[in-house]
C-alpha positions in Angstrom: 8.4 -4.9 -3.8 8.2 -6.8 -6.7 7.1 -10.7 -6.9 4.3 -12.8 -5.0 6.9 -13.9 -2.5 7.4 -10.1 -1.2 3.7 -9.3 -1.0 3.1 -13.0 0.8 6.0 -11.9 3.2 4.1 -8.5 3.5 0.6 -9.9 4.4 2.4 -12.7 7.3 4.2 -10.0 8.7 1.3 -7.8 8.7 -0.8 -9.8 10.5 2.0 -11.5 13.0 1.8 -8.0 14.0 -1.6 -8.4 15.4 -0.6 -11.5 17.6 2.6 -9.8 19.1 2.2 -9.8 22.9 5.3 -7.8 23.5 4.7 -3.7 22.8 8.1 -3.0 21.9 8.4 -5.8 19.0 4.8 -4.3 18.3 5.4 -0.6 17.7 9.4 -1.7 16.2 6.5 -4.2 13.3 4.2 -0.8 13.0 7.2 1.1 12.1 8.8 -1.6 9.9 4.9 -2.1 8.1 3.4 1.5 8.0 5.1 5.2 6.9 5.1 7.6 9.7 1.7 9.5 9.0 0.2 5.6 7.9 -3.9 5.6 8.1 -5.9 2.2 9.1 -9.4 2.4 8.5 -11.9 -0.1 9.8 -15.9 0.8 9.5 -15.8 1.6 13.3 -12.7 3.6 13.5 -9.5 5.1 11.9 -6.2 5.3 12.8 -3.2 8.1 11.7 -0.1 8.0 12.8 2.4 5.7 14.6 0.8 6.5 18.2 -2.9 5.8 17.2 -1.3 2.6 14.9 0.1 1.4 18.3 -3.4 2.5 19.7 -5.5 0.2 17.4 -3.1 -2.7 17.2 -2.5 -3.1 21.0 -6.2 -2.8 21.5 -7.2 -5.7 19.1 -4.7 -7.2 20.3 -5.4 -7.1 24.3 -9.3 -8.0 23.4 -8.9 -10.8 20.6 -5.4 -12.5 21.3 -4.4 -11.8 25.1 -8.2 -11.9 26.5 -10.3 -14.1 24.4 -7.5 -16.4 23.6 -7.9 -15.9 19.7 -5.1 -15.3 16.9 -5.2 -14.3 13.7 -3.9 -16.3 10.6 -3.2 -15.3 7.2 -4.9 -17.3 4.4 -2.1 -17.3 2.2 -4.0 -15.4 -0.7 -2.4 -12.0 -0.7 -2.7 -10.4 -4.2 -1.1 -7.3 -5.8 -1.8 -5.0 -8.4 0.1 -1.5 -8.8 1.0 -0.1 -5.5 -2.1 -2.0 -3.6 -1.7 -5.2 -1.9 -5.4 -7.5 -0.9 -5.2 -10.5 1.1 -7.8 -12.1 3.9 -7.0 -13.6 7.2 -8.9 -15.5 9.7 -9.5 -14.9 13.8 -9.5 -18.9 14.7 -9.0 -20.2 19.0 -5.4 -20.1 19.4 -5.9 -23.8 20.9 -7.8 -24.8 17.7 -11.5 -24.7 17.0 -13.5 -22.9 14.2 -13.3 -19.5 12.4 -14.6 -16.7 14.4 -13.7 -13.9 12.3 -13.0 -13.3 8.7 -11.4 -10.0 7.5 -9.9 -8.6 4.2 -6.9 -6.0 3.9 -6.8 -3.7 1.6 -3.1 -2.1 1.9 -1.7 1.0 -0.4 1.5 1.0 -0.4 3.9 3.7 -0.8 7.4 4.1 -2.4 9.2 2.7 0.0 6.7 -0.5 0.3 5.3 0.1 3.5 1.3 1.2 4.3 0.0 4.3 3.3 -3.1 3.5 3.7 -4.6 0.2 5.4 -8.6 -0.4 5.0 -9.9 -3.4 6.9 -13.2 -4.8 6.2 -14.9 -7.3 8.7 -16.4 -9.9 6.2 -19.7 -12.3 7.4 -18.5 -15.5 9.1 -20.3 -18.3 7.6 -22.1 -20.7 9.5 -21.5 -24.1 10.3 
């Protein structure tokens, strides 16, 4: 990965995985995204591995997306420098409404481009 388009591409397809409601497309975007042994780390918990990937994902995903009718949007800001990729995304009603959630993503990449290392910070939603 190379140019702004690639790391753009990167941050959609990240967090399109988030909003997948089928499991196999899921776990075929966590492989396609992370490197085998891949770590997400969130202040509450941490992830390793494509199993506990799958774990996280499908959880946020059941409680946020399938349950409380929310999706998650990229903001379109994704930045690189080196082999580390920062962009923010939003939790909005999937039928339209305000922000709920705002998050940041702070992705290390490997060689091959996928995660290394993921670290997701939940960021203060500002009031209305």
């Amino acid at each position: 990965m190379n140019s702004n388009t690639e790391f753009a591409e990167l941050a959609e397809r990240y967090v399109a995985t988030w909003n997948e409601p089928d499991a196999a497309a899921r776990r075929a975007a966590i492989a396609g995204l992370w490197v085998p042994e891949g770590e997400h780390h969130v202040r509450t918990l941490q992830a390793k591995g494509y199993e506990a990937l799958q774990q996280r994902v499908t959880g946020a995903h059941e409680k946020n997306v399938r349950d409380a009718g929310f999706r998650f949007v990229c903001t379109g800001d994704a930045q690189f420098l080196h082999d580390a990729v920062m962009f923010h995304w939003h939790m909005v009603p999937a039928a339209g409404g305000p922000v709920a959630a705002l998050g940041l993503q702070f992705l290390v990449l490997a060689g091959d481009g996928r995660i290394a290392v993921d670290y997701q910070f939940i960021l203060p939603t500002p009031s209305v």
